[in-house]
C-alpha positions in Angstrom: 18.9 -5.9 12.5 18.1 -2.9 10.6 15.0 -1.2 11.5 11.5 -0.9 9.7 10.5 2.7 8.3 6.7 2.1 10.8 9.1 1.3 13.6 11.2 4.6 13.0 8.2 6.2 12.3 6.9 5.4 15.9 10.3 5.9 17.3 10.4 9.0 16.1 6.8 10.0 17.6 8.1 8.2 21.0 10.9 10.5 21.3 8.9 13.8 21.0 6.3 12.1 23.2 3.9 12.7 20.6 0.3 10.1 20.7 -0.6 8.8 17.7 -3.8 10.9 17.2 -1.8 14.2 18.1 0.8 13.2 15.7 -1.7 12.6 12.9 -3.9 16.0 13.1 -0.4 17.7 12.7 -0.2 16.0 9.4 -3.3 15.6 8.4 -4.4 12.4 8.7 -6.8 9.9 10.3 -5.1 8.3 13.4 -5.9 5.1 12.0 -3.6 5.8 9.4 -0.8 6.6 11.0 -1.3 3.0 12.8 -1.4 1.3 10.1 2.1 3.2 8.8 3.9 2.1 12.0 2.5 -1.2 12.1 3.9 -1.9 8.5 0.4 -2.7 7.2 0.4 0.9 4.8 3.6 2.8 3.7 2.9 6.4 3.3 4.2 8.7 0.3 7.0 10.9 -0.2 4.5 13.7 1.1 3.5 12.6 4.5 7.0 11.1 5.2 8.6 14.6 4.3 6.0 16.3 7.1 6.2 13.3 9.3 10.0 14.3 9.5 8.7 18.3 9.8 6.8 17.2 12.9 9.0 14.8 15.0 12.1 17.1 14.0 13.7 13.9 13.1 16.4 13.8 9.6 14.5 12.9 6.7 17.0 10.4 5.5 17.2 8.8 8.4 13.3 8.3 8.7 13.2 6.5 5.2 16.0 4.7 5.3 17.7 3.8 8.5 20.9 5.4 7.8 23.0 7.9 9.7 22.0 10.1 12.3 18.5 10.2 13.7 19.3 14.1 14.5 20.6 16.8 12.3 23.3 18.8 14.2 21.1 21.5 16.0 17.7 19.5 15.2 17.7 21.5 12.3 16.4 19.6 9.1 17.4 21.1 5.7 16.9 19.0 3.0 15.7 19.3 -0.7 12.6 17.0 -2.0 14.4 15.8 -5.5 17.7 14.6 -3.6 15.3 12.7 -1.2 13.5 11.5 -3.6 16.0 9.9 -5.6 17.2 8.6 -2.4 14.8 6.8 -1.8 14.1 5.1 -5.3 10.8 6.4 -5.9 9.1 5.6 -9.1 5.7 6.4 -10.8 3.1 3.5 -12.2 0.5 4.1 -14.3 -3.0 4.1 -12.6 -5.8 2.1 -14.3 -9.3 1.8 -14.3 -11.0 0.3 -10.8 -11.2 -3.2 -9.5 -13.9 -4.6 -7.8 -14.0 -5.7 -4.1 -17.5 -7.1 -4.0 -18.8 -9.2 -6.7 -17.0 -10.3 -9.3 -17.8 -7.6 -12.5 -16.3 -6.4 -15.5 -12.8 -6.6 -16.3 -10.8 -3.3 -15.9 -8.8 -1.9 -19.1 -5.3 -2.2 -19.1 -4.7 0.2 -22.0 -6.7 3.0 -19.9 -4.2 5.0 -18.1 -6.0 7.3 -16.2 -2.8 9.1 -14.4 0.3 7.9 -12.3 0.6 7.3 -8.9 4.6 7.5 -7.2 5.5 4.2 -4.9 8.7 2.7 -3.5 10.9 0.7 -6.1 9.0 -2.7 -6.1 11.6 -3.7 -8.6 8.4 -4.8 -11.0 8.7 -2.9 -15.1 5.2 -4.0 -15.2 3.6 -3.2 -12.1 0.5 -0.8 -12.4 -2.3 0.3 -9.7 -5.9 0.2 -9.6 -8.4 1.9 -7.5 -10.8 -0.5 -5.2 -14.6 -0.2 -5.4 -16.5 -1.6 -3.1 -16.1 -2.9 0.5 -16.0 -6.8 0.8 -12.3 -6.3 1.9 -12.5 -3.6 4.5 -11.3 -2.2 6.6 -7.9 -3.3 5.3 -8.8 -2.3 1.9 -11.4 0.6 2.0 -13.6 1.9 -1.3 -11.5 4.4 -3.2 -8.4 3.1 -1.8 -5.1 2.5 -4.5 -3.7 -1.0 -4.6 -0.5 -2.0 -6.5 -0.1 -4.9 -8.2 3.0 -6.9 -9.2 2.4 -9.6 -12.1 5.9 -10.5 -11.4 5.6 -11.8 -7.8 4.8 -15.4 -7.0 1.7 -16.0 -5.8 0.9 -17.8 -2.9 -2.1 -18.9 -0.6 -3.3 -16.2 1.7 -2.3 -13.3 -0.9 -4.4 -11.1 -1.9 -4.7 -10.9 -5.5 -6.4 -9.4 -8.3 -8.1 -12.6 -10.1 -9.7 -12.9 -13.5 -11.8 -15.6 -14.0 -13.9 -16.3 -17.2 -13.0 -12.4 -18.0 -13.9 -10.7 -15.2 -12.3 -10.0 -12.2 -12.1 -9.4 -8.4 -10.0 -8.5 -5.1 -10.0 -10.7 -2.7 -7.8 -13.3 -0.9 -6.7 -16.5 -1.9 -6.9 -19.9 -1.0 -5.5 -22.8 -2.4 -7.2 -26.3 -2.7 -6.6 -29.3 -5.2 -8.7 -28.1 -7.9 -10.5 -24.8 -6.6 -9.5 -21.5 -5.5 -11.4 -19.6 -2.8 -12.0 -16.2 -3.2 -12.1 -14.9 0.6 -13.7 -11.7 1.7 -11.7 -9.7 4.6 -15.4 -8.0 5.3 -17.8 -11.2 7.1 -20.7 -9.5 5.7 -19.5 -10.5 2.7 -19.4 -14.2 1.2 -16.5 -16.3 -0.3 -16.3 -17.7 -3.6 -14.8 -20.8 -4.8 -14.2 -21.3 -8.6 -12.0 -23.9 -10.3 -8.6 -23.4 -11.1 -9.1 -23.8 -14.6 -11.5 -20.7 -14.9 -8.6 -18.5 -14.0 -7.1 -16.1 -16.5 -4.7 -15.1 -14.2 -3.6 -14.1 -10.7 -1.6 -10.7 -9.4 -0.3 -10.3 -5.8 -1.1 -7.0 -4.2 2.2 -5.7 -3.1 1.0 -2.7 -1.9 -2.0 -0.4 -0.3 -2.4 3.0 -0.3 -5.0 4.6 1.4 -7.9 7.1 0.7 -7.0 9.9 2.6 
């Protein structure tokens, strides 16, 4: 079975003997970070996998995509960031307004671009990000962290969705039940809501997170 990039990630730190939190001040980021990246729970960009690579002294390729040698000949890495990029399948969705993770409050814009962000292929014309605010689903999903939604995934219970309901809208998790849909906080200092099923507008599966750094 092919290998996930967080376990090459931590395969890669394992072979230089390298701790997590040594590993993450080289490139710059919180250790928790770099824990969620190997547990699969985060996937980090094209930047941070390129010095991730730097670091470990592994083959860039090989740390995003599995294939060919973990090594370079001479642990020596030479590699160009458009060809690695375009290896990888990277494109850019547009960025819109913020989403709240709290109460449920205005709708964001969908026409309001405010810039692009670059992710992994999620095969998805129509997916777009939006930045959280607030902190009823922390500390998976932190204030001013990105999420990316998919409008063409499927749904299902458990998800964690951007939901609008009677025109506004909110992140939180789903669940499922005859007639209602709970809207479940990750944060316990923060309650659920349960609203009917015909009071949503629609519901979007966050496919991905990425994180304030």
């Amino acid at each position: 079975m092919k290998s996930t990039l967080g376990e090459r990630i931590r395969l890669a730190r394992e072979y230089n003997e390298i701790d997590q939190h040594r590993l993450a001040s080289k490139i710059d980021v919180a250790s928790r970070t770099l824990q969620r990246w190997e547990k699969g729970e985060q996937v980090p960009d094209s930047n941070y996998l390129l010095r991730l690579a730097k670091y470990t002294g592994v083959r860039p390729e090989w740390l995003l995509t599995g294939e060919g040698e973990m090594y370079s000949s001479g642990n020596v890495i030479q590699f160009h960031r458009e060809s690695l990029l375009r290896k990888v399948n990277l494109i850019n969705i547009p960025l819109l307004s913020s989403i709240p993770a709290g109460k449920i409050a205005t709708m964001f814009h969908p026409d309001h671009v405010e810039r692009y962000v670059t992710v992994d292929n999620i095969n998805d014309s129509s997916a777009f990000a939006l930045i959280v605010k607030g902190k009823s689903m922390s500390p998976k999903i932190e204030d001013g962290d990105i999420v990316v939604i998919s409008p063409k995934q499927e749904v299902r219970s458990g998800d964690i969705c951007v939901v609008r309901v009677n025109d506004e809208d909110v992140l939180k998790k789903v669940k499922f039940d005859d007639n209602y849909v709970h809207l479940i906080p990750l944060n316990s200092n923060f309650d659920p809501i349960t609203i009917r099923k015909r009071d949503v507008t629609f519901m979007w599966k966050v496919v991905r997170v990425i994180k304030n750094l």
